[in-house]
N, C-alpha and C positions, 0 to 999 in steps of 0.2 A: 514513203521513205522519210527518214531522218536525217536532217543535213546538218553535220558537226559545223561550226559557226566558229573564228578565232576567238570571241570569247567565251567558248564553252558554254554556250548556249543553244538553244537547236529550231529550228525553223521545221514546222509540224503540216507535211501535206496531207499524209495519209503513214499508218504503222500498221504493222502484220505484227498482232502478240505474239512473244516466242515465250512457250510457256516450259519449265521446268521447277523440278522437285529438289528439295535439298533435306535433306533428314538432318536432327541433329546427332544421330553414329556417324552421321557422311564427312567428305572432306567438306571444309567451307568454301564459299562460292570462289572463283578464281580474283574475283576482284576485291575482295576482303583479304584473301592470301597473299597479293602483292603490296597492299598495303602496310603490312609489316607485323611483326607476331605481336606488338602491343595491341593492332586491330583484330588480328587471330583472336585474341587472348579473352578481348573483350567482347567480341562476337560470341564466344561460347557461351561463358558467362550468362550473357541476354538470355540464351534460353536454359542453362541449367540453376542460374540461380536467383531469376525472377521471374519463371514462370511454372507453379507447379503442376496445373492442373495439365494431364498429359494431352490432351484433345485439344487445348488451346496451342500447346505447345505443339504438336504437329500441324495444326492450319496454318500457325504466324511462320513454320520452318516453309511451310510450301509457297505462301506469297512474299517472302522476301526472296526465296531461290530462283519465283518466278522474274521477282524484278531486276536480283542480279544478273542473270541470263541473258535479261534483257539488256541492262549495263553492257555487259560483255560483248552483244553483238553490236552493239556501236560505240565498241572501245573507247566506254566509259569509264575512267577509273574513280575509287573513291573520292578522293581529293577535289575530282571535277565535279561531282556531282552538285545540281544549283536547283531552285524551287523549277525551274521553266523544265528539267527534265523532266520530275517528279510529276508534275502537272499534265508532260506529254504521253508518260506513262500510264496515268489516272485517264485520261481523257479517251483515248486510246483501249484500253483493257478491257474483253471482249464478254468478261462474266456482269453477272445480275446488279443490282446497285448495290446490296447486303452483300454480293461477294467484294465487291469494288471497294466498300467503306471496311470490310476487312481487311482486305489488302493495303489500305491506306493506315490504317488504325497501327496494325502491325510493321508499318516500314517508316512512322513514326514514332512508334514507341522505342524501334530499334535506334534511328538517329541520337533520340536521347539518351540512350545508354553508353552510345558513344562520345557524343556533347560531356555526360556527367566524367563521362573516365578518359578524359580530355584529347581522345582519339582528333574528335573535326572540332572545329570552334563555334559554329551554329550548327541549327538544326534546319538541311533544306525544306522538310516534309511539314513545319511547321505552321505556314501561310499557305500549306495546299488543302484544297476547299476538294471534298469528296461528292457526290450526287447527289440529292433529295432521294429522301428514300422515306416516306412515313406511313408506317403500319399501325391501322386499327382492328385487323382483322385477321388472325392467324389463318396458316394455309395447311393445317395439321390437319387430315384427312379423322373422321369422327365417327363413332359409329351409335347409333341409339340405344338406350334400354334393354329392347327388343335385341338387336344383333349382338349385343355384348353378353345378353344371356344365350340366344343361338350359339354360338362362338363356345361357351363354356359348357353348355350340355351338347355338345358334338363331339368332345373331345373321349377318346375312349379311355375312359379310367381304369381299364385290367390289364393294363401296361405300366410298369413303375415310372416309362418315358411319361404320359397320358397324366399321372398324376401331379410330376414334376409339372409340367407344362400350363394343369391346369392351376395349379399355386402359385406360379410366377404370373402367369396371366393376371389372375384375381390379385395379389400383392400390388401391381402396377394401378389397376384399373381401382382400388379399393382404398390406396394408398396416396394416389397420384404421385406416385416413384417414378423417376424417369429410371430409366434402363438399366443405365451404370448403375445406380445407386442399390436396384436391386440385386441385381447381379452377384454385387459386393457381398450381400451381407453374410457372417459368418453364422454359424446355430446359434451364436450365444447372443448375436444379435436382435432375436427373435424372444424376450423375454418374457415372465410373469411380474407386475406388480402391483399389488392388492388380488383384486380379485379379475383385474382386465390383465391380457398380452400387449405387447408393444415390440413395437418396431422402429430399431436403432437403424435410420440411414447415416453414411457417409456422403457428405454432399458435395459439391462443388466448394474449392479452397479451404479443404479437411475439416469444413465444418459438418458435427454431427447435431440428428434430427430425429426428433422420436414424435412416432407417432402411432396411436392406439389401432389395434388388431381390428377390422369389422369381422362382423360374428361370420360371412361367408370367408372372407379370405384367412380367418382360424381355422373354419373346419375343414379350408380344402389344405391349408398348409398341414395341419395335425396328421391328414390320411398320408401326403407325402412322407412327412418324417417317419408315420409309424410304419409305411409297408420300405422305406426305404435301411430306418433302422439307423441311421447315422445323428440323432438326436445326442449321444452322451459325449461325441466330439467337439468341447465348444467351439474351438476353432477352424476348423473343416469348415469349408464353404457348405452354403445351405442348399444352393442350387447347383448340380454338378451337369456335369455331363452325362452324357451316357453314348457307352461300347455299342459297337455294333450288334455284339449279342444282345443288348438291348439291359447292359448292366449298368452301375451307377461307378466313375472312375473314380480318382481323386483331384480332377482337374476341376478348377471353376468354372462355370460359360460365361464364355466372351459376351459383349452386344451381337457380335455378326452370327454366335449362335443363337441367342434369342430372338433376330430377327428373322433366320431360316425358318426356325421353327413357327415364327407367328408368320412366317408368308405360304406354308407348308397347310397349319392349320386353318385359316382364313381362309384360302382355296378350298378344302374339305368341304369348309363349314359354307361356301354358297357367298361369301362376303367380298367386297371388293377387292381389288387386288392391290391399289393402295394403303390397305392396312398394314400398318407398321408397327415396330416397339414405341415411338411418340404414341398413337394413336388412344392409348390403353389411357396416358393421363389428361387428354382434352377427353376423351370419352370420359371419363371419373368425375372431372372438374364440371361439366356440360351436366352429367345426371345431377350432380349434388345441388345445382343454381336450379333446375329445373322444379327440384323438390322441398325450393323456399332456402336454400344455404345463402352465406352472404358474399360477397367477393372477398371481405376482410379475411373471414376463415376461410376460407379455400387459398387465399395467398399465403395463411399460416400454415393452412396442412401440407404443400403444394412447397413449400418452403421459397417462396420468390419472393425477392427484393421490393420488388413495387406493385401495386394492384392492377399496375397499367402490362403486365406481363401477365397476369395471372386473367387480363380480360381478351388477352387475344386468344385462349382458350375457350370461352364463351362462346356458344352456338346458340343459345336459345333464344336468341333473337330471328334466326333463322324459319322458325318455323312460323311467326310473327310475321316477317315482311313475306313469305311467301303465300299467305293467308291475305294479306293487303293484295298486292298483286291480283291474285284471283276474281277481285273484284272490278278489277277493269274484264265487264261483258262487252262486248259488241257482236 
């Protein structure tokens, strides 16, 4: 339990997370709402007009609604809120230490938003210290050489589904595209210049990212567009759906439909059942280091910030320590 204390502060035996969702279409959390409509005002704000990227902007909605909620059943109001809550809350919080320092991240950046639009006059979340959490080694399921060409000669190509699927596959895995990006792209995305194709991603914080065709994921993209026929629409999404009768709609696919479809195929194909839409770009990243690439360019192709993100995609040490290993006989 949590014991309110006369000076709003809380004496921490033991907490039971009460976890809820808040969208930002939803109303604002109860305890923002009594705060008063300048804290309404500027609540919304936080997420429509400083965060664009929409995936970021649904996580930060879910671990503040979580933490208000939490506020709420121990008739917290804003005003009370002090680092010793925040900390009780952190301490407390029942997800992974990457979801915990999200959740912190997010119920930090929102105090400031309210600090700057002169809502509270400090920022409680500021002096609160989130888990250790230090990753050298991504947990992105990978798949080799071998199964990634398995995976793409299993797929039946006398199906216009079968060819779409295999050209999204190949774009991700050829490109190192995460999902979204592919998803996105429109026909006219998909261009000629000089004598190579190229590929206009949109990436994370609307930056775009071009990157050149490999001659497989050309020729499996070329059979798509040409038995699909939808080539002279630039703007038409490149990758559609497709009808039950097995036709091509006008809708774009989602991620959650391009992950059906790679957990759909991936089962067919004999692969693990951990295979995902990530999968496609440590797989990509992992062949190209394997075949003498550098981390420099694969963090240009791969379009990431730092090279220290672009090495927890790295597997090829994998096959290294498991070769050491074996050499303990007894």
């Amino acid at each position: 339990m949590v014991r309110r204390m006369s000076d709003n502060a809380v004496s921490v035996v033991g907490t039971d997370q009460r976890s809820a969702e808040w969208s930002p279409s939803g109303k604002v959390p109860a305890v923002i709402d009594r705060a008063g409509g300048h804290a309404r005002k500027r609540f919304l704000e936080f997420f429509t007009a400083t965060i664009r990227n929409e995936n970021t902007r649904m996580a930060y909605a879910r671990a503040v609604g979580s933490f208000f909620a939490w506020c709420q059943s121990y008739r917290l109001e804003l005003f009370d809120i002090e680092p010793i809550h925040i900390a009780a809350y952190i301490e407390r919080h029942p997800g992974a230490p990457p979801t915990v320092k999200q959740h912190l991240a997010a119920i930090r950046m929102l105090f400031d938003w309210l600090v700057t639009g002169q809502v509270l006059a400090m920022n409680p979340a500021a002096s609160v210290r989130g888990p250790k959490h230090v990753v050298k080694r991504g947990k992105t399921p990978v798949l080799d050489a071998d199964q990634a060409r398995q995976l793409l000669d299993s797929i039946d190509t006398t199906k216009l589904s079968g060819l779409r699927d295999r050209a999204l596959v190949a774009v991700m895995v050829f490109s190192f595209a995460r999902v979204s990006a592919a998803v996105s792209l429109k026909t006219e995305d998909y261009y000629q210049d000089g004598k190579r194709w190229w590929f206009r991603f949109r990436e994370k914080g609307g930056k775009q990212h071009q990157v050149p065709a490999h001659h497989t994921a050309e020729a499996y993209l070329d059979a798509y567009l040409f038995a699909a026929g939808v080539g002279d629409d630039k703007k038409a999404p490149l990758f559609r759906s497709v009808t039950r009768h097995g036709l091509l709609s006008d809708r774009q696919m989602t991620r959650n439909d391009a992950l059906r479809m790679v957990k759909r195929r991936a089962k067919a194909a004999g692969l693990p059942d951990t295979t995902c839409n990530h999968t496609f770009r440590a797989t990509g990243i992992t062949a190209y280091l394997e075949n003498g690439g550098t981390i420099e360019n694969a963090q240009a192709i791969a379009a990431h910030e730092s090279p220290r993100t672009t090495k927890l995609y790295d597997r090829t040490s994998d096959e290294i320590t498991l070769d050491e290993i074996e050499r303990i006989r007894i």
